[in-house]
C-alpha positions as a Python dict, from the first residue, in 0.01 Angstrom:
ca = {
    (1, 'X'): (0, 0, 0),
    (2, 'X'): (-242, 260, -28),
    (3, 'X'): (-547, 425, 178),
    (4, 'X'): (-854, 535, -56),
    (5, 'X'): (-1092, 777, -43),
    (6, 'X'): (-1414, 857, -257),
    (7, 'X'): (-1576, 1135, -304),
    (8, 'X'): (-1952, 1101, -449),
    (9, 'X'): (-2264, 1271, -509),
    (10, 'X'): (-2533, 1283, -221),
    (11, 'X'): (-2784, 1041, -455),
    (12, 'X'): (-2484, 804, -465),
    (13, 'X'): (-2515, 751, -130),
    (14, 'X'): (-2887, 758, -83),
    (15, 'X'): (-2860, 460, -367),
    (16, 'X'): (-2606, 251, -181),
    (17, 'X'): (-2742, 314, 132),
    (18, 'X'): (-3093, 141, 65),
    (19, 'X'): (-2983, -95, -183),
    (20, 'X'): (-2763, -313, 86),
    (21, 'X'): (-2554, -417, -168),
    (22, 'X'): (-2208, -539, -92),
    (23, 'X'): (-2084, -497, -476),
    (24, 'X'): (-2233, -148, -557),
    (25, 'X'): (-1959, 31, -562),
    (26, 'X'): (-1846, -253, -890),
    (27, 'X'): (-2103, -111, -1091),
    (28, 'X'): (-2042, 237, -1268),
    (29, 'X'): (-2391, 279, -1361),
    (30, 'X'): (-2523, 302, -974),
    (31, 'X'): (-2288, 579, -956),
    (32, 'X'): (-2475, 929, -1015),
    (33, 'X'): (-2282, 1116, -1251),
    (34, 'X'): (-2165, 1507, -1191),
    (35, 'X'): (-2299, 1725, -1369),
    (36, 'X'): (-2051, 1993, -1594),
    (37, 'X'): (-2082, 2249, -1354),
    (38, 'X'): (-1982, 1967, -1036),
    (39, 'X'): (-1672, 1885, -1246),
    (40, 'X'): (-1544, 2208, -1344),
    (41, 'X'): (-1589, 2333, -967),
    (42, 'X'): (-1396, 2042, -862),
    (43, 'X'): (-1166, 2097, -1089),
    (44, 'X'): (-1118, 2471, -996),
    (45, 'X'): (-1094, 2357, -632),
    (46, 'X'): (-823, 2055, -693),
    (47, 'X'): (-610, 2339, -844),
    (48, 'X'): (-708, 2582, -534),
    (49, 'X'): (-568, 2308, -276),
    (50, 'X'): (-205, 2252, -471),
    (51, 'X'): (-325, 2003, -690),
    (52, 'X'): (-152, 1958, -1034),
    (53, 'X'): (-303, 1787, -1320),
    (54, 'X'): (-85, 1497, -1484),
    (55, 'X'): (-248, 1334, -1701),
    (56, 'X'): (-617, 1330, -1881),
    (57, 'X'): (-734, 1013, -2076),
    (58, 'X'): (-1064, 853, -2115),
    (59, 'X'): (-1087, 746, -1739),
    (60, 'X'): (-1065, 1082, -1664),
    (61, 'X'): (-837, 1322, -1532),
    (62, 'X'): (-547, 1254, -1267),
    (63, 'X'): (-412, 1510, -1069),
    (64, 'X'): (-93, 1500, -786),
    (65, 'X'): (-76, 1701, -483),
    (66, 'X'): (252, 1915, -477),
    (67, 'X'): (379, 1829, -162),
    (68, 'X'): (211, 1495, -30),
    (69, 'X'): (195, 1156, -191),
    (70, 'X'): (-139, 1198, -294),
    (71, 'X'): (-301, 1125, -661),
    (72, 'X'): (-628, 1206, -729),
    (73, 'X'): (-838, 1082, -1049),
    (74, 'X'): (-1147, 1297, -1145),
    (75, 'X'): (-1429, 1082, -1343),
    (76, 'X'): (-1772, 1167, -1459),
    (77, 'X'): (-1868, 965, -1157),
    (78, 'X'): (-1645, 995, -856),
    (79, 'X'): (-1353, 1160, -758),
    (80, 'X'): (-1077, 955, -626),
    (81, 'X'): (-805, 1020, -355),
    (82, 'X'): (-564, 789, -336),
    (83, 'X'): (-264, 866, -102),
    (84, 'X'): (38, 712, 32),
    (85, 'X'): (35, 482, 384),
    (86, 'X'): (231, 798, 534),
    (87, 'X'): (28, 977, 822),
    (88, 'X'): (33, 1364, 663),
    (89, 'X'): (-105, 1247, 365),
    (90, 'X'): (-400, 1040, 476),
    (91, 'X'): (-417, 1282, 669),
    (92, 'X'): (-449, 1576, 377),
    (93, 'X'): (-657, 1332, 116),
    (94, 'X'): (-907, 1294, 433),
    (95, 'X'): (-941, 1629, 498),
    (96, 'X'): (-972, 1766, 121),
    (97, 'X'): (-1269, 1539, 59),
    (98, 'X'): (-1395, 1643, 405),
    (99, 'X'): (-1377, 1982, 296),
    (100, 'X'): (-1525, 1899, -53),
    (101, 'X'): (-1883, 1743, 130),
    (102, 'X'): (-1947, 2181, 214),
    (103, 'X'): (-2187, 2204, -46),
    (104, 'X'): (-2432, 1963, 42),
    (105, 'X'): (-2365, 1794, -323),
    (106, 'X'): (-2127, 1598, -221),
    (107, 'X'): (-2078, 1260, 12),
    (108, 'X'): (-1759, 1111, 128),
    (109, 'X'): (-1672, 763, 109),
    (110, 'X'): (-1357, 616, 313),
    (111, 'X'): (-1351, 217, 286),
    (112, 'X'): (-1077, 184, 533),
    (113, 'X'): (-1272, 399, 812),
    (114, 'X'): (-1636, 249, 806),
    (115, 'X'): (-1758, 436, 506),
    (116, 'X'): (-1956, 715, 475),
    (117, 'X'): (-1907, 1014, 655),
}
């Protein structure tokens, strides 16, 4: 078991808010894509809050926090947290995409919590 949390851009959420669509999210194409900058300063940051990358494919790129069972996966579309059903790291994925929303790009999704925040 798992608790998820998505990180998106602000248009992402403009788009899923008015649409009223209970399958949005199943569609990659509603998603508004980062731009090269957005993913290389996420990048930078994953790296700045002890995140390790793993693994890049085609999907994108997956990263693991060093201390909490947290994995994250970077696409051209979202970013992904996906940590274990353990308090501190719910706790830590929460707060890193929290933290993420500061420049007013960015929109965080948590499923398990009501959604937006």
């Amino acid at each position: 078991m798992s608790y998820d949390i998505q990180l998106f851009r602000l248009e992402t959420k403009d788009r899923e808010q008015q649409c009223n669509d209970e399958h949005f999210f199943d569609d990659a194409e509603q998603l508004e894509p980062f731009t090269e900058q957005q993913i290389a300063e996420l990048k930078d940051r994953l790296l700045g809050y002890d995140y390790e990358l793993v693994r890049e494919s085609p999907d994108g790129m997956e990263y693991r926090h060093a201390e909490y069972t947290i994995t994250v996966l970077l696409t051209e579309r979202g970013l992904y947290f996906t940590a274990g059903w353990d308090t501190d790291s719910i706790f830590e994925a929460g707060m890193t995409a929290s933290e993420f929303t500061d420049t007013d790009e960015f929109a965080k999704y948590d499923p398990q919590n009501g959604g937006w925040e």
